[in-house]
N, C-alpha and C positions, 0 to 999 in steps of 0.2 A: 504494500500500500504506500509507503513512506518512494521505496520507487517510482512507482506509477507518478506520486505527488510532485519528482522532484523533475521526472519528464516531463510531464505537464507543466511545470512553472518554465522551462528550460523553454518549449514550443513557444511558450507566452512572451518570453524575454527577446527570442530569432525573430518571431512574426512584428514586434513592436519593433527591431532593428530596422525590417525589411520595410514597414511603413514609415519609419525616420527617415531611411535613404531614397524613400520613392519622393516623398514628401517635399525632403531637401531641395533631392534635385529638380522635382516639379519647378518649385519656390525659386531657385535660380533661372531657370528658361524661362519662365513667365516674367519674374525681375530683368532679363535680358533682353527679354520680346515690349515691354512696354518701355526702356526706355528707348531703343531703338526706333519704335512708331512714334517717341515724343521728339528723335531727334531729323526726324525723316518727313516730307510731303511725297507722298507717293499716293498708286493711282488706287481705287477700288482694286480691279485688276490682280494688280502686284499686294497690294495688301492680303487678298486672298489667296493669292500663291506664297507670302511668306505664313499666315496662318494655318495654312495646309500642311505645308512642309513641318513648322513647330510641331503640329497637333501631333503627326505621325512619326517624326523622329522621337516625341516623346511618348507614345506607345510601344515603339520597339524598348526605352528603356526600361518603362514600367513595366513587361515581360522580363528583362534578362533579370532586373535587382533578385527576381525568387530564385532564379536561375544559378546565380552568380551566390547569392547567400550555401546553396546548398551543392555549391561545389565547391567551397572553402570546408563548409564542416562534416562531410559525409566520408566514408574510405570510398563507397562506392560512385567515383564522379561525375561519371556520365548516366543521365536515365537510358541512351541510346543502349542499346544493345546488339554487340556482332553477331552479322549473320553467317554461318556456316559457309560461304561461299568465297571463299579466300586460299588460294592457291596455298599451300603446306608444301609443298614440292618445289625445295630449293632451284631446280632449275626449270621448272612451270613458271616459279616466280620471275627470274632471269628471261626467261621468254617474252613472258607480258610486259617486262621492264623495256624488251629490244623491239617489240608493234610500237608501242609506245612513242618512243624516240623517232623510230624513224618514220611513222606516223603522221610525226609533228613537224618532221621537216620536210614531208611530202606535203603536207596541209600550207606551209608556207612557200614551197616552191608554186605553190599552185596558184597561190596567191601573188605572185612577182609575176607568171605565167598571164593570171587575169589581168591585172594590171596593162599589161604589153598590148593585148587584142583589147580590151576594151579600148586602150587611146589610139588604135589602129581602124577600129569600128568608127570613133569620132572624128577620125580625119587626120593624125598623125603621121605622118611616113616617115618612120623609124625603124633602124634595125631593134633586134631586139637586145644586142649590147648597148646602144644609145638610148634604149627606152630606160634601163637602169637607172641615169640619171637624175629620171622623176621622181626616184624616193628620196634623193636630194629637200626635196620642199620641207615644208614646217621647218621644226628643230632640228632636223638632219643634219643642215647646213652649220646650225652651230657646231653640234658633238662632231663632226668631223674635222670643221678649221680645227676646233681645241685641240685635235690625236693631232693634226697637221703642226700645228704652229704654238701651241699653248695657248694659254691666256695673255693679255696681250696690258702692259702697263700704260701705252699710249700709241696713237694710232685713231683711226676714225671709232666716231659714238660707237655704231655697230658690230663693232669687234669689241670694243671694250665691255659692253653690256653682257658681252658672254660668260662673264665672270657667274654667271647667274647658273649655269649651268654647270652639277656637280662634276668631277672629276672621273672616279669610278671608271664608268664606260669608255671616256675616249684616251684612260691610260689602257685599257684592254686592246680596244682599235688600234692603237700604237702599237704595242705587244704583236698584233697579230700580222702589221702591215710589213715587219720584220720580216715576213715569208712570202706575204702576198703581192708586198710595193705598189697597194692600191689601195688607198685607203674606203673609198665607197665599197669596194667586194671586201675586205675586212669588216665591215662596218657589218654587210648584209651578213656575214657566216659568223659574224658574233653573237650579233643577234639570234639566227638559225640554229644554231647549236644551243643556246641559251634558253631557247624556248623549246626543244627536242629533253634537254638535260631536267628543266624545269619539272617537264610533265611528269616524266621519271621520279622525282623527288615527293611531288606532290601524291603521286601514286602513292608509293611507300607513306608519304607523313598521313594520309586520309583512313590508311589501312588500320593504321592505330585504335580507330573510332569504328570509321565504317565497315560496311561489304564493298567487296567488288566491282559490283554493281555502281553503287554509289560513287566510286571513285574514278570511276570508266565515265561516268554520266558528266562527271562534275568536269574529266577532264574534254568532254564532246564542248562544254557548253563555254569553256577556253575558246576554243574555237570558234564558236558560232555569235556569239552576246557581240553586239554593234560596235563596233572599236578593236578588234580581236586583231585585224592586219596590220595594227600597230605593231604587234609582237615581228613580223616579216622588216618592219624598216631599219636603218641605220640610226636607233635612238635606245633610251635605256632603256627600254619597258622592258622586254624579257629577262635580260642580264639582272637588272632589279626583282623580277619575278624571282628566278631559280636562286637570289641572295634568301630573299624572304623565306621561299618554302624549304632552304636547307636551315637557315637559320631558326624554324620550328620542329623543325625533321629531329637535329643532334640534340637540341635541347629536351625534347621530349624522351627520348632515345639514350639517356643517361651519358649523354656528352655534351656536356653545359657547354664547357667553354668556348667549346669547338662551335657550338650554333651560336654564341654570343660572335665572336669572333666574324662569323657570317652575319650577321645584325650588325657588328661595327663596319663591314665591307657595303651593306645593303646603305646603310646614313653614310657613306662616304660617296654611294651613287643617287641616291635621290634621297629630299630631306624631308621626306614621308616615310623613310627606313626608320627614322627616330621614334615613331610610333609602333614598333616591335616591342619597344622597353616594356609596353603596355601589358601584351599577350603573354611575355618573359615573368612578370611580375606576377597577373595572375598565375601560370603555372606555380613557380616560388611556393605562393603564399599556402596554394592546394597541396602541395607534397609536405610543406612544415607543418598544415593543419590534420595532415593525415599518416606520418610519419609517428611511432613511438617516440618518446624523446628520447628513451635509455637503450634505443640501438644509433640512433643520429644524433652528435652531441649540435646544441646551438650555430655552435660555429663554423659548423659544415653551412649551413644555413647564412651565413653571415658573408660568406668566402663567394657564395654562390648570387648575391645581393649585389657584392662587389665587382664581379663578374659578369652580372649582368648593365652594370654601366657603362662597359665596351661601347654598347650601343653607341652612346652620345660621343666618344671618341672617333667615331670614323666621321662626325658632322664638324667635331672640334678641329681636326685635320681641315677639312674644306672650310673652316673660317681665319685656320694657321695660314691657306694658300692665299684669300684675299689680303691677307697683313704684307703678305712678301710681296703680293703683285699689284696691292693698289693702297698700303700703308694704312687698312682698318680692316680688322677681323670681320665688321660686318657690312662692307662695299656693298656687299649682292645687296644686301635690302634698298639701298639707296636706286640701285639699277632699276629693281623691279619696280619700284614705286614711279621713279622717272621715267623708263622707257615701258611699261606695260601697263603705268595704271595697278600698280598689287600690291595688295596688302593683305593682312590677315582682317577678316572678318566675320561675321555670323550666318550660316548657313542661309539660315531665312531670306538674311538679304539679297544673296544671289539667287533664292528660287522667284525673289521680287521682280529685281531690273533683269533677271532673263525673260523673265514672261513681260515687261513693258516693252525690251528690244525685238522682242519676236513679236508684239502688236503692232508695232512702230516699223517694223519690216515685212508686214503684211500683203501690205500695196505699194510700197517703194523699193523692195531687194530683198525676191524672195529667194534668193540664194544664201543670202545671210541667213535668212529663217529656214530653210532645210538644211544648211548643211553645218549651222551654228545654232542656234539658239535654241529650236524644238530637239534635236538630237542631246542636248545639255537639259532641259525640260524631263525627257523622259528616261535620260539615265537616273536623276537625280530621284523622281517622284518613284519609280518603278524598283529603284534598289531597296527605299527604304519601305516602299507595300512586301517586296520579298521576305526582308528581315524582318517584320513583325509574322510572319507564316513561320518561319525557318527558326527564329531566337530559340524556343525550347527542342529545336529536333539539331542543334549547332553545340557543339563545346561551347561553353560559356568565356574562356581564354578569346575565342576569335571575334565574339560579338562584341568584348570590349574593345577587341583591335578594330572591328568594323566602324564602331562609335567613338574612337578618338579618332583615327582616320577620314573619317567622313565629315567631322569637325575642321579641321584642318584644309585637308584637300577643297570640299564644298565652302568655305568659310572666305575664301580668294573674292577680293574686292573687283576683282574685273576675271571672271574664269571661264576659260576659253577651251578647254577640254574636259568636259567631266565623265565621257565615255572611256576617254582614255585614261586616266586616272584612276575609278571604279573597275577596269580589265583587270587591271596588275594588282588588285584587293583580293585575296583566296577566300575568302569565307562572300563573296558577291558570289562568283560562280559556285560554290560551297553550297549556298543557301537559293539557290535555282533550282540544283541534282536536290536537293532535299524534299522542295515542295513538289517535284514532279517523278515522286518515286512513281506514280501508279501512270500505266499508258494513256489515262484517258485524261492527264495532266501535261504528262512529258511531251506528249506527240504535240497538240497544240502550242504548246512553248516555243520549240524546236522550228515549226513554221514560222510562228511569229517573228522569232530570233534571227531566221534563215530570211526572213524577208525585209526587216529592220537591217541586218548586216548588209544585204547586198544594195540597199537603199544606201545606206552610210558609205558604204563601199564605191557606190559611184558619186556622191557628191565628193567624195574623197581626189575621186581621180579628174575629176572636173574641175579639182581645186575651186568650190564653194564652201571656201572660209572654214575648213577641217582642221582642224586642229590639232 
């Protein structure tokens, strides 16, 4: 009885936690969301696109808090439960490891392939060596001057502004051009292999949790989700991808240091890597809440804390390179603010001014509004209706990397990619394969996905403002 009582009082103490921190954080976003309307004239409109967005990114959190409480205090972490369908056969495994791979580098050559006939279909007459060139556009042109030439201490605006652009990727391009002495097919088979190796990785880190199934599905929908031929260009998206999903892989995997180490590699390439600490943390705090203490003394726990601040060392490197090349650790911010209009801001507010840009580009440039601002619209609103379906069928570790990520990333005072940004997030395609286990889900997706991508796909090559 005196048990029962002291369970009971224990559920009563968790559940008044869970409703503090739901509460909190309501209290905060709503503290956020009104001052922001008091410091803003905006339309009807956009006021309802940023009220939208608040209501549902704060439903996906008020799901994970129960989520998130009972995978700190439970042994057992996950409600999911693996399904019997997992290769056991060390070299079954190694097989599905080698579709995989090369898979993905079929799925990207196919995509350099389309590229080619499509600008051949619109009027192009290119070989198909000179059609290459086209992946040049957007950021390409940056990350490759930098493998080419560095960064640049003085010289015209537009080289200098490249300081914005982390390092990571186009010291790899360098590395690779050593063999290749081209740096655009460097650029492309970094990426190629990066996103081949990627899948590979994420396979194995999904298998931890999921089935087969799931991991296979999760990794189709890499593929297909509207943004996905980013992974094919001369830019970091993949090499960032395959930093992330190893740097969840070791860590899980009882080789901390080794996945941190990859986490300080990932913030050395894009400074959305810094939001790994998040998913590193939660794991932490679940192994020391479930861990005996008199087989694991504290300061295994302590060592492992430390360990994981790597992270911010591989961003602290790329603000050591601004000091030497432009005499302030934080250059980049001055750049992005100057030459792109950015800054960090509040989600809300860019689900506001995208939907006024995309009204205001209705009837004067609608090339702007398909191939920029409605493609930014429905990454944005569509990612987070996923996560509030997906939050209890997801490790709890990833939804918080999805929610500080998506803070950050979506938060950009002028944001001009949010497809491509939300690709390279594992628990987005993660939490797609989740909601569409059953076919009368998946299939319809899959179309939808397949027909959004080849939409984006061709504004892409039309060059209507892709980003």
């Amino acid at each position: 009885m005196l048990l029962h009582d002291q369970q009971k009082m224990k559920r009563s103490t968790q559940d008044k936690l869970e409703l503090l921190i739901s509460l909190g954080g309501l209290a905060v976003l709503i503290g956020a969301f009104l001052v922001w309307c008091s410091s803003k004239v905006v339309s009807i409109p956009g006021f309802c696109s940023a009220l939208l967005s608040a209501v549902l990114f704060a439903i996906v959190c008020l799901r994970f808090v129960p989520e998130w409480m009972f995978f700190w205090r439970r042994r057992s972490v996950l409600r999911i439960t693996k399904v019997e369908q997992v290769p056991t056969h060390k070299m079954a495994y190694k097989n599905i490891e080698l579709k995989i791979f090369f898979s993905l580098i079929l799925v990207n050559l196919s995509v350099i392939v389309a590229a080619f006939l499509l600008r051949r279909i619109i009027g192009y007459q290119e070989t198909f060596v000179d059609s290459l060139e086209f992946w040049t556009c957007t950021d390409s042109y940056h990350y490759l001057a930098i493998a080419r030439d560095w960064y640049l201490s003085e010289g015209d605006v537009d080289r200098l502004v490249q300081l914005v652009f982390l390092p990571g990727y186009p010291i790899v391009v360098r590395l690779v051009n050593c063999i290749l002495y081209n740096y655009l097919y460097s650029g492309l088979l970094v990426s190629l292999l990066s996103f081949a190796g990627a899948g590979c990785v994420i396979y194995r880190l999904l298998l931890l949790d999921f089935d087969h199934q799931t991991a296979i599905r999760t990794i189709k929908y890499f593929c297909l989700l509207p943004g996905a031929f980013f992974f094919t260009a001369p830019m970091s998206e993949s090499l960032f991808l395959l930093l992330c999903a190893s740097c969840l892989y070791f860590a899980r995997t009882k080789r901390w240091l080794l996945g941190c180490l990859f986490g300080t590699l990932a913030a050395f390439t894009r400074s959305l890597g810094l939001t790994l600490f998040v998913p590193l943390f939660f794991e932490l705090v679940a192994e020391f809440k479930n861990t005996p203490k008199e087989k694991i003394p504290i300061r295994h726990f302590i060592e492992k804390f430390l360990e994981s601040l790597l992270v911010f060392l591989g961003f602290g490197a790329y603000c050591l390179i601004n000091y030497f090349v432009a005499g302030n650790p934080f250059k980049f911010l001055e750049y992005q603010k100057m030459h792109w209009n950015q800054q960090l801001g509040w989600f809300f507010n860019t689900a506001c001014y995208q939907l006024e840009e995309a009204i205001n580009s209705y009837s004067s440039n609608s090339t702007n509004l398909l191939g920029l601002w409605l493609p930014n619209l429905i990454a944005i609103f569509s990612s987070l209706i996923i996560m509030i379906f997906a939050v209890r069928l997801m490790r709890p570790s990833y939804t918080a990397w999805y929610i500080s990520y998506f803070l950050i990333a979506i938060g950009a005072t002028w944001l001009l990619s949010a497809p491509r940004y939300l690709i390279t997030l594992i628990p987005v395609p993660l939490a797609v394969s989740l909601v569409s286990k059953k076919a009368t889900i998946n299939i319809p997706i899959s179309i939808i996905s397949g027909i959004l991508y080849t939409l984006y796909f061709y504004a892409f090559v039309m060059r209507w403002q892709v980003w």
